[in-house]
C-alpha positions in Angstrom: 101.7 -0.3 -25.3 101.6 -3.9 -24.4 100.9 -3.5 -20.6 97.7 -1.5 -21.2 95.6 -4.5 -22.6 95.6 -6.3 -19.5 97.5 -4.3 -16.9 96.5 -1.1 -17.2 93.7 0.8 -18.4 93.9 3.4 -20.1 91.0 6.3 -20.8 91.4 7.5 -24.1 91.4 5.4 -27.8 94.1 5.5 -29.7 94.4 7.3 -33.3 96.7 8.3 -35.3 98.6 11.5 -36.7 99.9 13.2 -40.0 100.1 16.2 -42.4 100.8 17.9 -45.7 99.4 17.8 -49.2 99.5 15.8 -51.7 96.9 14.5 -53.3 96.0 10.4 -52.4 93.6 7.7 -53.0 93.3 5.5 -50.2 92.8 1.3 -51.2 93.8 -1.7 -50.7 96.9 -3.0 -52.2 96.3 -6.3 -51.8 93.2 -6.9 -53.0 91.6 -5.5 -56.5 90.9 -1.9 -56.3 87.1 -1.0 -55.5 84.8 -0.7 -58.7 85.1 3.3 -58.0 88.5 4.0 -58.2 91.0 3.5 -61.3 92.7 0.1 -61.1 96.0 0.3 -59.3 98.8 1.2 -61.2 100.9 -1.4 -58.8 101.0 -5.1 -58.6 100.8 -7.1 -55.3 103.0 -10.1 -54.8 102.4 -12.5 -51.6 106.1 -12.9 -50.1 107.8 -14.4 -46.6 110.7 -13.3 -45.0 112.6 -16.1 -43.1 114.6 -14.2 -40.1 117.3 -15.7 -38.4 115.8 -18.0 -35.6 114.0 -19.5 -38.3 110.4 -17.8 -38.1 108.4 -16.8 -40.9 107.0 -13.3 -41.9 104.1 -13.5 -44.4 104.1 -10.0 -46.1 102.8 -8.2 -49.6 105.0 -6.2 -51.4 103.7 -3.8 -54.0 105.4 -2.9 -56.4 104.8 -0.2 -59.0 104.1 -0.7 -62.4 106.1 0.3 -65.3 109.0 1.0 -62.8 111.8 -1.2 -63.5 114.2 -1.3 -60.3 111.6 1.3 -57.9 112.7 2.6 -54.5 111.2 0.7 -51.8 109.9 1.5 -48.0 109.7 -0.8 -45.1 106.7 -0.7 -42.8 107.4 -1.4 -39.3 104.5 -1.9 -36.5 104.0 -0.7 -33.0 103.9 -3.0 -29.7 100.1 -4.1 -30.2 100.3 -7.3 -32.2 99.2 -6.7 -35.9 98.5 -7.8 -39.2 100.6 -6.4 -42.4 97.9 -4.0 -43.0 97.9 -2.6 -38.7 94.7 -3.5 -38.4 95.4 -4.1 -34.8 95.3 -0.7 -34.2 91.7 -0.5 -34.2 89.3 -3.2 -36.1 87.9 -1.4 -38.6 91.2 0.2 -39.1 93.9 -0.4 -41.6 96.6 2.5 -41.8 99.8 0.2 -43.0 97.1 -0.6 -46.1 96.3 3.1 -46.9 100.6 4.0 -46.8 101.2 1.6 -49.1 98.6 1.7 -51.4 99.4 6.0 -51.7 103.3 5.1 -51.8 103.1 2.9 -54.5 100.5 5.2 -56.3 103.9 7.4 -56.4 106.1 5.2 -57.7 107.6 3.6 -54.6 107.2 -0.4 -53.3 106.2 -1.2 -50.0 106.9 -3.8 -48.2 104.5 -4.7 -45.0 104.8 -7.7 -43.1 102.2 -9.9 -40.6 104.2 -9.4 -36.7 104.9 -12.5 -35.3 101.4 -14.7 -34.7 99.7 -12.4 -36.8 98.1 -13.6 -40.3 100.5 -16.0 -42.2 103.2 -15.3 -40.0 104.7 -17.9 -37.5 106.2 -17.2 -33.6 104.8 -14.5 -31.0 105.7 -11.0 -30.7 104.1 -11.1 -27.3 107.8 -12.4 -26.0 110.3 -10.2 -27.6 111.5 -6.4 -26.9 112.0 -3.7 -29.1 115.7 -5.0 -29.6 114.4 -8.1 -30.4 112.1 -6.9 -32.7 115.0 -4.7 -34.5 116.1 -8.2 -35.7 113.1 -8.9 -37.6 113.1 -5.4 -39.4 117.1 -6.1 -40.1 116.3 -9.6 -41.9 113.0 -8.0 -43.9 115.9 -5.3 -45.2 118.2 -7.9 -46.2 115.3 -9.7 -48.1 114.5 -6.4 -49.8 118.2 -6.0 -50.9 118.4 -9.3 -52.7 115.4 -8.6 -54.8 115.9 -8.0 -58.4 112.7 -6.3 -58.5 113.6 -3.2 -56.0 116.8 -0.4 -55.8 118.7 -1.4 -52.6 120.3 1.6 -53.1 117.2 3.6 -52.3 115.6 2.1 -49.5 113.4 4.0 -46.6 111.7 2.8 -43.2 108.2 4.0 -41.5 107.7 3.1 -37.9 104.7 3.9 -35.9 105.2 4.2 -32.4 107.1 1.3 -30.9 108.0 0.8 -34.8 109.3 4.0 -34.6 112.0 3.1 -32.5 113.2 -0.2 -34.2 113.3 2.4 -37.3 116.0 4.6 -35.5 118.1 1.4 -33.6 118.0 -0.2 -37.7 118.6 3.1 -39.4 121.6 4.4 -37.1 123.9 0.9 -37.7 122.5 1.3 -41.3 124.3 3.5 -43.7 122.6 2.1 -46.8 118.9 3.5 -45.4 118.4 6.6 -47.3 115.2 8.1 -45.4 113.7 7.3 -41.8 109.7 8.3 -41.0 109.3 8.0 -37.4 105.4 7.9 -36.7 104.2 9.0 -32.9 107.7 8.1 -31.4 108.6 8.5 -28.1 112.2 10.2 -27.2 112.3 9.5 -23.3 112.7 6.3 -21.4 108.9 4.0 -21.1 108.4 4.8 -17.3 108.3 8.3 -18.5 105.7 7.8 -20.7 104.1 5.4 -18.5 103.8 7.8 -15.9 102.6 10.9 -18.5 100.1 8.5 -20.0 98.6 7.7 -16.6 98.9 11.0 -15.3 97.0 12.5 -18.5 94.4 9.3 -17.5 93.5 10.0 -14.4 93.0 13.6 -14.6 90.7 12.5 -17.1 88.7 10.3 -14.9 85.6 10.6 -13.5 86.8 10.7 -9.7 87.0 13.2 -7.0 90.2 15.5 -7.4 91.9 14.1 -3.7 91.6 10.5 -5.0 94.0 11.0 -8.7 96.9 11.1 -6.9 96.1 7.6 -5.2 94.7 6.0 -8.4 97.9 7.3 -10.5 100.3 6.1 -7.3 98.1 2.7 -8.0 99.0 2.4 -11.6 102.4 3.1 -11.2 102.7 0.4 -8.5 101.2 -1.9 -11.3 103.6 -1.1 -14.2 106.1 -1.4 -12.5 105.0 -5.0 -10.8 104.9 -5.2 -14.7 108.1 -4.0 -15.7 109.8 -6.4 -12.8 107.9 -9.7 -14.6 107.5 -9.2 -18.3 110.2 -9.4 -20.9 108.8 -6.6 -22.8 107.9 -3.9 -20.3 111.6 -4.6 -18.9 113.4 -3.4 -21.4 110.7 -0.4 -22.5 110.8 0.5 -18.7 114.5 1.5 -19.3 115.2 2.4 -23.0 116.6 5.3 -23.7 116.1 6.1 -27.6 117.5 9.4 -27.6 121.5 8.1 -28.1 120.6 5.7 -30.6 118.3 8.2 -33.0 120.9 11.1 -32.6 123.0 8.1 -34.8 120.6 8.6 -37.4 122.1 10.1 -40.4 119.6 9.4 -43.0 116.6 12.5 -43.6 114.0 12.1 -41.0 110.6 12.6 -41.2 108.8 13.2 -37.6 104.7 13.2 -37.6 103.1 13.6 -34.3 99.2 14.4 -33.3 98.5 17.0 -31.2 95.8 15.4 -29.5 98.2 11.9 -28.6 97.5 10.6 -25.1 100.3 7.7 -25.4 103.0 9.8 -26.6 103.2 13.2 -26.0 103.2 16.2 -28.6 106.5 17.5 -27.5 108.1 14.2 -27.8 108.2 15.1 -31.1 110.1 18.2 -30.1 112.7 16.6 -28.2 113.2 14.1 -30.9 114.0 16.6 -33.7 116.0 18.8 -31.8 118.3 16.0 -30.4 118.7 14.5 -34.4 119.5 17.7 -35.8 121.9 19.0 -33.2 124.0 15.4 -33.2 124.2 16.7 -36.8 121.3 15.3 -38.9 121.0 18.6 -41.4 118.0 16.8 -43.3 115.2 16.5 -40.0 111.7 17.6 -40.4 108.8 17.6 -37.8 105.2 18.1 -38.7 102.6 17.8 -36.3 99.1 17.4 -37.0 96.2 19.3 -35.1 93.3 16.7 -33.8 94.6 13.6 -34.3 96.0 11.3 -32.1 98.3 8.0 -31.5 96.9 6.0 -34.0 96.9 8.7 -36.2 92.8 9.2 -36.2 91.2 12.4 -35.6 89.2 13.1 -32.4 85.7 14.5 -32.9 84.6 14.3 -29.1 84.5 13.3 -25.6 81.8 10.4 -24.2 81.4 9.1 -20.7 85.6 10.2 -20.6 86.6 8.5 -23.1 87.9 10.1 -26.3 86.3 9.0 -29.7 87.2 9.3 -33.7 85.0 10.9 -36.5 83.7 7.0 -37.2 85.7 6.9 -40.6 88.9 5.2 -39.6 90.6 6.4 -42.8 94.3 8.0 -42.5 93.3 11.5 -44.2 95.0 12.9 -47.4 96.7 15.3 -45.4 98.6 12.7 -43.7 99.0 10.8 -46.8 99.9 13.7 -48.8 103.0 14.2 -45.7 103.9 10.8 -46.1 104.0 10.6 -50.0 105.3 14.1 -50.6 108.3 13.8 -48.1 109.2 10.0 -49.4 109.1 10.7 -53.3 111.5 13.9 -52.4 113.9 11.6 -50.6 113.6 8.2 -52.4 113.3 9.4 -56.1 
């Protein structure tokens, strides 16, 4: 969350979450494949999307070889300002990079895009909402549907986290959208999860048990100075996704970590009962045990704070759940 770099902070790191199995090589799509692995079967084309206040979104799409007219998936970020690969996740980290590099291994394109302010792309996310942000994902759809090179008719979107979100407000006004992957989303209004989140942080603190309830009265008292003053934490204060992604008719896909400390693991439980009782017949959750936000496992605890294995790879589990469930749905 947005807040949480400079309002807020917030005990644990975040990670990131994912499972099933099918076999993947992680790489980089963008760049030559490493002297180890087999050279990509894919080719990477440099593109921009112009949306329709007149910004620029530097992007690469991959596209697979030998596929003539391939489906095609649409990678949308979360709140913390990132490059196309969603390397502001963590530095070392590039998940967006590893999805698209396995999806197009399976015959699907990718398209990833820069946020505003971010690598080749021009504007600032810092001062738009999730609605606003929905705009940006709408015009990077209609620049997929134009190209020659793609099947409009078999287009997906992946959102992690706040990108999760834009997925569901795009997806349920979008009947051409044939699958939706909804990465560590949340399914109750942001001062709910503002108020888990700091809950779960103080508990977790280092301080005498009479004193959390004071601290966690204190960092409520700050978001919500926050929420009154910034654009952004206004209308995540208030969102409710819940009637907008019970819109969703396309198949959903809902990966959650077990060990998330910004969104809780039965957000994913809320999320996927709401969408399949509105009617959604095609909804599956998978949760993965260990990892959390940012979809990296947890290997320990020091001085409080939680901290990954070192390897800041997405594993082939979570690969395997991303790649398995989108060839089944796009193909």
């Amino acid at each position: 969350m947005r807040f949480i770099r400079g309002v807020i902070a917030q005990v644990a790191l975040l990670t990131f979450v994912l499972g099933a199995a099918l076999a993947a090589t992680p790489g980089n799509p963008s760049k030559p494949a490493p002297a180890t692995q087999k050279p990509a079967p894919y080719r990477s084309v440099e593109v921009q999307v112009t949306t329709r206040d007149g910004q620029t979104l530097a992007g690469t799409l991959t596209l697979p070889k030998g596929v003539a007219k391939p489906p095609v998936m649409l990678l949308l970020s979360s709140a913390t300002r990132s490059d196309r690969d969603a390397s502001g996740l963590h530095g070392p980290y590039h998940p967006f990079r590893q999805i698209s590099d396995t999806l197009s291994r399976n015959g699907i394109a990718v398209l990833r895009l820069d946020d505003r302010g971010a690598g080749g792309s021009t504007g600032s996310i810092d001062s738009m909402n999730t609605a606003e942000r929905a705009n940006d994902a709408r015009d990077a759809l209609a620049f997929l549907k134009q190209r020659p090179d793609v099947d409009p008719r078999r287009i997906g979107v992946l959102g992690h986290s706040e990108g999760g979100q834009i997925a569901g407000i795009v997806a349920a006004e979008d009947t051409t959208i044939r699958a939706v992957i909804l990465m560590a989303t949340s399914a109750h209004i942001g001062r709910n999860i503002i108020e888990w989140e700091q809950r779960y942080s103080v508990q977790s603190a280092r301080i005498l048990p009479m004193a959390r309830e004071r601290e966690f009265q204190k960092a409520m008292a700050a978001w919500k100075r926050h929420a009154a003053d910034d654009h952004w934490a206004a209308f995540f204060d208030t969102y409710d996704p819940l009637p907008t992604m019970t819109k969703v008719r396309a198949p959903v896909l809902i990966l959650q970590g077990t060990a998330d400390v910004s969104c809780p693991e039965a957000e994913a439980d809320v999320l996927s009962a709401a969408i399949k009782n509105a009617g959604n017949p095609d909804v599956t959750l998978q949760k993965v045990v260990g990892v959390d936000h940012a979809f990296l496992r947890l290997s320990g605890f020091q001085n409080g704070v939680a901290y990954g294995d070192g390897a800041y790879l997405v594993t082939s589990v979570a690969l395997g759940a991303i790649a398995g469930w989108s060839v089944k749905h796009l193909r």
